[in-house]
C-alpha positions in Angstrom: 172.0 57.2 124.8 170.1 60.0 125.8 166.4 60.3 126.5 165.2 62.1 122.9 167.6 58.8 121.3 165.4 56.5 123.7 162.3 58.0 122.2 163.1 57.9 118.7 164.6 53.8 119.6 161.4 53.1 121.1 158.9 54.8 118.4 160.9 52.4 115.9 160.5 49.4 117.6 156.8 50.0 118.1 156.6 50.9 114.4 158.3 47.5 113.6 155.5 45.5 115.4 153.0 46.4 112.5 153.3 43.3 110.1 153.3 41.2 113.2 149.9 42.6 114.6 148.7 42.2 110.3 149.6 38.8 110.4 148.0 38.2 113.6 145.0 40.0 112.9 144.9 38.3 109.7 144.9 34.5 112.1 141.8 36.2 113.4 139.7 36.8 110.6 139.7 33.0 109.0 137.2 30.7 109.5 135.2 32.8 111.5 131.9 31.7 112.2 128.3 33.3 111.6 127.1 35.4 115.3 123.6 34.0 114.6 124.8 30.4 115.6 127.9 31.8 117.9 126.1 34.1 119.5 125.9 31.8 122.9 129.7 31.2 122.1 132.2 32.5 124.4 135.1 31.4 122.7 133.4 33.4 119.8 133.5 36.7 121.4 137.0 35.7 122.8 138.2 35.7 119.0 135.7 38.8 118.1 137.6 40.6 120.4 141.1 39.6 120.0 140.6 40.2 116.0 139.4 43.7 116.5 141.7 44.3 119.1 144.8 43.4 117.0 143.3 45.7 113.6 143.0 48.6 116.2 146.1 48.2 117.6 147.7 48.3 113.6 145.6 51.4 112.5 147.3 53.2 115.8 150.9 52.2 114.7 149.9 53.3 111.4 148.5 56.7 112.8 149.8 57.8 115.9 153.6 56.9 115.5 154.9 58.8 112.6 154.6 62.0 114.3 154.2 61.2 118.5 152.2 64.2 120.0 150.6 64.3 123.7 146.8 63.4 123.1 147.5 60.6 120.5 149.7 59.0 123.2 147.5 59.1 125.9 144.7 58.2 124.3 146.4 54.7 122.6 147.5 54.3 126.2 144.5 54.2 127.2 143.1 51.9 124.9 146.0 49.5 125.3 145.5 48.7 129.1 141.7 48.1 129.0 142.3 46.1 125.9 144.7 43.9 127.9 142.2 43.5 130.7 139.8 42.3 128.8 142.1 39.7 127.1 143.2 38.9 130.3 139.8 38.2 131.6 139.4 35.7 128.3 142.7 33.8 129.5 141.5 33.7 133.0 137.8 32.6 132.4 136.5 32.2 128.9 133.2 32.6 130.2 134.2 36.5 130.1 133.7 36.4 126.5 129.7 36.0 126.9 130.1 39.0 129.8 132.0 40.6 126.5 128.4 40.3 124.4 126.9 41.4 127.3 128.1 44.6 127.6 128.3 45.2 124.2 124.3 45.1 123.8 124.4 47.3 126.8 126.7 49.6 125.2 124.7 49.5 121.9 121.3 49.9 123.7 122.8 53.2 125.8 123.6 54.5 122.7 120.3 54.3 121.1 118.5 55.5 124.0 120.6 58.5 124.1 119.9 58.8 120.1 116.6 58.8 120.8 116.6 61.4 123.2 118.7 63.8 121.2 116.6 63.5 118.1 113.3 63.8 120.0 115.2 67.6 121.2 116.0 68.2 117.3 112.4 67.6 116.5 111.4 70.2 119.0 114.1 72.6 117.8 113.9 71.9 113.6 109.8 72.9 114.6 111.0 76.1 117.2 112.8 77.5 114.2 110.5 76.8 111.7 108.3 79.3 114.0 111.1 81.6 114.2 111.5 81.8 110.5 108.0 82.0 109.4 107.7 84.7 112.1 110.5 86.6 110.3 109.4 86.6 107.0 105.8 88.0 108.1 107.5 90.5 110.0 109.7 91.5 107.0 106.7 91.2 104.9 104.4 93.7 106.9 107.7 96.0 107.4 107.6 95.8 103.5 103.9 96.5 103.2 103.8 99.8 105.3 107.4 101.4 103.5 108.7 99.4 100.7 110.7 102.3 99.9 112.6 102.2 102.8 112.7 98.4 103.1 115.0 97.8 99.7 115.4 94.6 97.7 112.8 92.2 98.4 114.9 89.3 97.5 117.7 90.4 99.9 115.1 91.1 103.1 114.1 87.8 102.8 117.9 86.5 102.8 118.1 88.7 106.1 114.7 87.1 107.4 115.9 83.7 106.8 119.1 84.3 108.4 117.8 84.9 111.8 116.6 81.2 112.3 119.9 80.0 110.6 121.6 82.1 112.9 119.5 80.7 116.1 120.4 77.0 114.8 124.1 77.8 114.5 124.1 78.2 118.3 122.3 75.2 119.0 123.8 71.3 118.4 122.0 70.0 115.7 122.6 67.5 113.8 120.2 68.2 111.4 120.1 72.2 110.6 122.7 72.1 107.7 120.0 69.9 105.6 117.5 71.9 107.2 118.6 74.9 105.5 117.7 72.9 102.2 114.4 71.5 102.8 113.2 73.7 105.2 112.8 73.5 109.1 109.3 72.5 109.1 110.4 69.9 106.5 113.5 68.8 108.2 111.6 68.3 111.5 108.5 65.6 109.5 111.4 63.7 107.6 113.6 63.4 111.4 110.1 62.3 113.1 109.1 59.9 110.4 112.2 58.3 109.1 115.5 58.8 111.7 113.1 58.3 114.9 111.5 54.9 113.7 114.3 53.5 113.0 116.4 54.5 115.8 113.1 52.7 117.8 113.3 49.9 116.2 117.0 49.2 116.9 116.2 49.6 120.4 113.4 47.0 120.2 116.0 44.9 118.6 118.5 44.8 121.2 116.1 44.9 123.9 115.0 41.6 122.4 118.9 40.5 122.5 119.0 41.4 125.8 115.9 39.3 127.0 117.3 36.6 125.2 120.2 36.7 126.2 119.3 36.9 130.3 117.1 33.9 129.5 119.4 31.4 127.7 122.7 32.4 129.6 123.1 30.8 132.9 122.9 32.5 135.7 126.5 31.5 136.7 127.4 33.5 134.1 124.9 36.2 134.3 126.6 36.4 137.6 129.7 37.9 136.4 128.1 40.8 134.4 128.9 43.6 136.9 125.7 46.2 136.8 128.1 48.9 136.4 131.3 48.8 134.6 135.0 49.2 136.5 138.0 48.9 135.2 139.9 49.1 138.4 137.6 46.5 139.4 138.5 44.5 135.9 142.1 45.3 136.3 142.3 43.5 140.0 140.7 40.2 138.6 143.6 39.5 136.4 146.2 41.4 138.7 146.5 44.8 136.8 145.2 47.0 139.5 148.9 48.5 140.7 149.6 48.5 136.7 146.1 49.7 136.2 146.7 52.5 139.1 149.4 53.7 138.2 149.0 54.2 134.0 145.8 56.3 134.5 147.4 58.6 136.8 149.5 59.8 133.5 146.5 59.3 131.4 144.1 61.7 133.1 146.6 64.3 134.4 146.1 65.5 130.7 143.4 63.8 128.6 140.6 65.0 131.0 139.7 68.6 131.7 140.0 68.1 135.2 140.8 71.4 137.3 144.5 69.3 137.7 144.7 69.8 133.6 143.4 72.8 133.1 144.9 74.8 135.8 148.7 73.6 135.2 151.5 75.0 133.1 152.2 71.7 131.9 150.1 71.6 128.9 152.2 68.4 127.2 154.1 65.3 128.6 157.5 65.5 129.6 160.0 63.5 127.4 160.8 61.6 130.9 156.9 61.2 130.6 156.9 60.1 127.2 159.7 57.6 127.1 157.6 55.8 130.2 154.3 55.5 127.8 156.0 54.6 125.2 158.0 51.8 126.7 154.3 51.2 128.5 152.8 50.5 125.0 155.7 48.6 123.3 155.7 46.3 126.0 152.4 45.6 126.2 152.0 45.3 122.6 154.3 42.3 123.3 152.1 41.0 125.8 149.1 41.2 123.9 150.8 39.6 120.8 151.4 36.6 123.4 147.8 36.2 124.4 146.8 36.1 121.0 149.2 32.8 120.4 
């Protein structure tokens, strides 16, 4: 059989692993019990994380193995090896599941904090361009006072004057300048500050609060194992994976990051040779993770 055959064998055989991961998900998802009395539960997160983990995994078989292309490969690679070393960590300790909620309020409060940031810049920007465009209707509006015979339509000078802080937003990241253009900058930049910024706030205070809690009513055994910085390598060597781990992300990043290594290569796209490794990577330890979930 040669290598293209191989490919096409193992795409297949990863494709026919779908109703067992939507059964298994499925396992997941009964009986399962409210976070606001699990919370404390490590075998809680244990299950949140093998349920989730499993309906990922189906949506990628669904998605990324019709057609198999370099970037959705890597990417589900990826995924697959630091979903297995977190299961792994659950089979080795369940107390890893409360490390689990751990980092997930410290993923969810980095992500607010950073929300916060950006929309503090796009209040400072929505109200920067408001001054740019009111600044370039008075200056159309005196250029129309002194020659309105030269200046044209009215209605189409003020198109042109409006365009110019459109045009300055369009060079900027904003998430907020499309609905902008409908209610104004000035507008845009009161509804940001008064509605999207308190809220954002008081999601942080809320997980702050989970946080606190958390640090007080886990014990410090536990709190123990919550690394201040997270590393897979690191993750990977606790349950053995750190050869596996080692080698796998050298294929991952020779392409998936813009590295000068990526960018500065010929070799835009896995080999087959490259390809028939990753997938035989993934359908094996879809296998493996089907195993932990039994």
């Amino acid at each position: 059989m040669n290598i293209a055959s191989q490919i096409d064998d193992l795409v297949t055989k990863v494709r026919a692993l779908q109703p067992r991961f939507d059964d298994a998900s499925a396992t997941y998802r009964k009986d399962t019990p409210q976070l606001q009395s699990a919370k404390f539960d490590p075998s809680f997160w244990c299950t949140n994380a093998y349920g989730n983990g499993l309906i990922r995994i189906r949506q990628f078989i669904e998605q990324n193995f019709v057609y198999v292309e370099t970037m959705g490969l890597l990417a589900v690679t990826r995924y697959i090896i630091e979903l297995s070393i977190w299961l792994n960590l659950f089979r080795v300790d369940r107390r890893y599941g409360l490390v689990y909620y751990r980092v997930l309020l410290d993923t969810q409060h980095r992500f607010f904090v950073a929300t916060e940031r950006h929309i503090l810049r796009e209040i400072a920007l929505l109200k920067d361009l408001d001054v740019t465009d009111s600044q370039a209707v008075e200056a159309m509006i005196q250029e129309y006072k002194v020659s309105p015979e030269k200046q044209g339509d009215p209605q189409e000078m003020m198109r042109r004057a409006e365009k110019v802080a459109d045009e300055k937003a369009a060079r900027k990241f904003s998430i907020y300048a499309d609905q902008a253009k409908t209610h104004g900058y000035g507008f845009q930049a009161h509804l940001v500050e008064t509605k999207a910024l308190p809220d954002v706030r008081q999601r942080i205070d809320a997980l702050n609060s989970e946080i606190d809690l958390f640090d007080r009513t886990v014990p410090a055994e536990i709190r123990d194992l919550v690394p201040k910085k997270w590393n897979w390598r690191e993750m990977a060597k606790k349950v053995g994976m750190d050869a596996e781990y080692d080698y796998v992300y050298s294929y991952v990043s020779k392409l998936l990051h813009a590295t000068p290594a990526s960018l500065t290569t010929d070799q835009k796209n896995l080999e087959v040779d490259e390809i028939y490794i990753l997938l035989r990577y993934i359908h094996v330890k879809m296998l493996d993770i089907l195993d932990l979930t039994r």
